[in-house]
C-alpha positions in Angstrom: 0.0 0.0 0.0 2.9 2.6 0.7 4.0 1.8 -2.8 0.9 2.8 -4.4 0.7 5.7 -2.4 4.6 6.9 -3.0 3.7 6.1 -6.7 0.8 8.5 -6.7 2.8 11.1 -5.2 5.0 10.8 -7.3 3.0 11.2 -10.5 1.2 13.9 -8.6 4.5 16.4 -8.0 5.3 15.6 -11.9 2.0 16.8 -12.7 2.3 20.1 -10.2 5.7 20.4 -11.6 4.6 20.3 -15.0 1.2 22.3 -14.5 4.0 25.4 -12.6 6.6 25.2 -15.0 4.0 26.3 -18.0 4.3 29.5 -16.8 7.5 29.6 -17.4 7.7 28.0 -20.9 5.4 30.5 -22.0 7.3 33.3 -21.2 10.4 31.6 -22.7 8.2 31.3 -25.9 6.5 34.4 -25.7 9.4 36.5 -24.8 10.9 36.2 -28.4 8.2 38.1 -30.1 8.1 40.8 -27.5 9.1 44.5 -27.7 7.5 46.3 -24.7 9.8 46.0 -21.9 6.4 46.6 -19.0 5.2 43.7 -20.8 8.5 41.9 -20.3 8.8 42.4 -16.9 5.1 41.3 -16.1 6.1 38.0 -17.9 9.1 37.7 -16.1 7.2 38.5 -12.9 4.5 35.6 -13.9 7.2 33.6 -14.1 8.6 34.0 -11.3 5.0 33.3 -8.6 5.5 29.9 -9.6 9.3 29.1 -8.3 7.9 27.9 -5.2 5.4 25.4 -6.3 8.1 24.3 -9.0 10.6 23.6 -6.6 8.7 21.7 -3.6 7.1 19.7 -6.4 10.2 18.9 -7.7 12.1 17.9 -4.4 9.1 15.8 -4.0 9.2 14.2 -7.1 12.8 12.8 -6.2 12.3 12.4 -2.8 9.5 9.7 -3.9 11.2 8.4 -7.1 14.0 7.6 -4.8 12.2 6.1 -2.0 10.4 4.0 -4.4 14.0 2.8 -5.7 14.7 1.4 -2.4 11.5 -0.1 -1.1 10.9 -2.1 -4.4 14.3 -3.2 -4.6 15.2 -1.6 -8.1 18.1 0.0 -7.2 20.5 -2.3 -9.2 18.5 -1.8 -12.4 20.5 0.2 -14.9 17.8 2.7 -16.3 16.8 3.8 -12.4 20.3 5.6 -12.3 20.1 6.4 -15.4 17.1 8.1 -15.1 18.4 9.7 -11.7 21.5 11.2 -13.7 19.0 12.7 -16.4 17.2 14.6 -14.0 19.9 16.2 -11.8 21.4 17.1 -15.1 18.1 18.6 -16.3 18.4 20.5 -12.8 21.6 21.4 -12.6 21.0 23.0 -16.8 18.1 24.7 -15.8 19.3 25.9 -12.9 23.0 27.6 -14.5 20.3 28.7 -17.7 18.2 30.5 -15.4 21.4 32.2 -13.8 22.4 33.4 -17.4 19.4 34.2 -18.6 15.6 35.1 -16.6 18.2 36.5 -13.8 20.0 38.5 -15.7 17.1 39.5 -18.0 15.3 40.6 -14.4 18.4 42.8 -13.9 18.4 44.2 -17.9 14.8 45.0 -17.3 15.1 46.9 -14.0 13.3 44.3 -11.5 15.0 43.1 -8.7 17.3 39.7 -9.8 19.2 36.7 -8.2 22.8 36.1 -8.9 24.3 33.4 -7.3 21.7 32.5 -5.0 21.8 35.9 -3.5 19.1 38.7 -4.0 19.8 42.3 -5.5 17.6 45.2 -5.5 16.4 46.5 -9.0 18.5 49.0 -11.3 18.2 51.2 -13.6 17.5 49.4 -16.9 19.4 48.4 -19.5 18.9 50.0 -23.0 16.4 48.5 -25.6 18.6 47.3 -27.8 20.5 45.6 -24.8 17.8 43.4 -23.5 16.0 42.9 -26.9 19.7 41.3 -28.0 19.6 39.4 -24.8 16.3 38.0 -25.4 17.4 37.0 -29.1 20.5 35.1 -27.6 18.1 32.5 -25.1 17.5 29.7 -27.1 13.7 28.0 -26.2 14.5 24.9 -28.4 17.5 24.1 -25.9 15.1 24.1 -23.2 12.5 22.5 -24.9 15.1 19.5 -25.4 16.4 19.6 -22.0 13.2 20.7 -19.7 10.9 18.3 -21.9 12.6 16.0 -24.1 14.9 14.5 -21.3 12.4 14.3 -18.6 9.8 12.5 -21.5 13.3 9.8 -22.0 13.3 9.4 -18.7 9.2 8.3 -18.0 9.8 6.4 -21.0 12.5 4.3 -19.4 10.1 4.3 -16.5 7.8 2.6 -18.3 9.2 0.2 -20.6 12.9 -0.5 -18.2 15.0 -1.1 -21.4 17.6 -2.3 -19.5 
């Protein structure tokens, strides 16, 4: 019964993560045909009320993928660590592209901004030209690959345990 339970959790915290992180691949999508910086720095704001949810949904989602591991015994099966490795690289990517890019963007744009994991008050902004070349430099089909392609490799090793 606790696996069934664990396994609902998990599938749950995917879900949440997925259903907080569409705020954020929006933006990302949205943000290349955009001119008007207010409108850029309400996306970036929208972005941003979702971190939270993204983040406990996502510690749960390997807390319980990982707990599952070791209750069921799987934990010498090839595709589990596999799987594992995929997702802290997918965090670790997403994590060093948010650093060079929404962070930075925040601080083009005159919001307040992160950089390395410490908070900064807002400054003046950045020319036009400056943060529309910025936004022309993030690439949305690396993140595409990386925040959906890799995580839909990894359920489908989940599902079908190649090897």
């Amino acid at each position: 019964m606790l696996v069934r339970w664990l396994v609902f959790i998990h599938v749950l915290s995917v879900i949440t993560f997925f259903l907080a992180h569409g705020t954020s691949a929006a933006m990302a999508f949205q943000l290349r045909k955009e001119k008007n910086i207010e409108r850029i720095r309400a996306m970036l704001d929208l972005s941003g009320t979702t971190i939270m949810l993204l983040m406990m949904s996502f510690l749960v989602m390997g807390i319980t993928g990982l707990t599952m591991v070791f209750i069921i015994k799987i934990w010498n099966q090839v595709w589990v660590w596999v799987s594992v490795v995929l997702m802290v690289y997918v965090f670790m990517h997403m994590a060093l592209r948010n650093e060079k890019t929404y962070y930075l963007l925040r601080k083009l744009v005159g919001l307040p901004y992160r950089h390395k994991n410490k908070e900064f008050p807002a400054e003046p902004p950045a020319s036009e030209e400056e943060i529309l070349a910025h936004i022309r430099k993030i690439s949305v089909y690396e993140l595409l690959f990386v925040g959906f392609g890799i995580p839909a490799f990894v359920l489908w090793l989940m599902v079908f345990k190649p090897f």
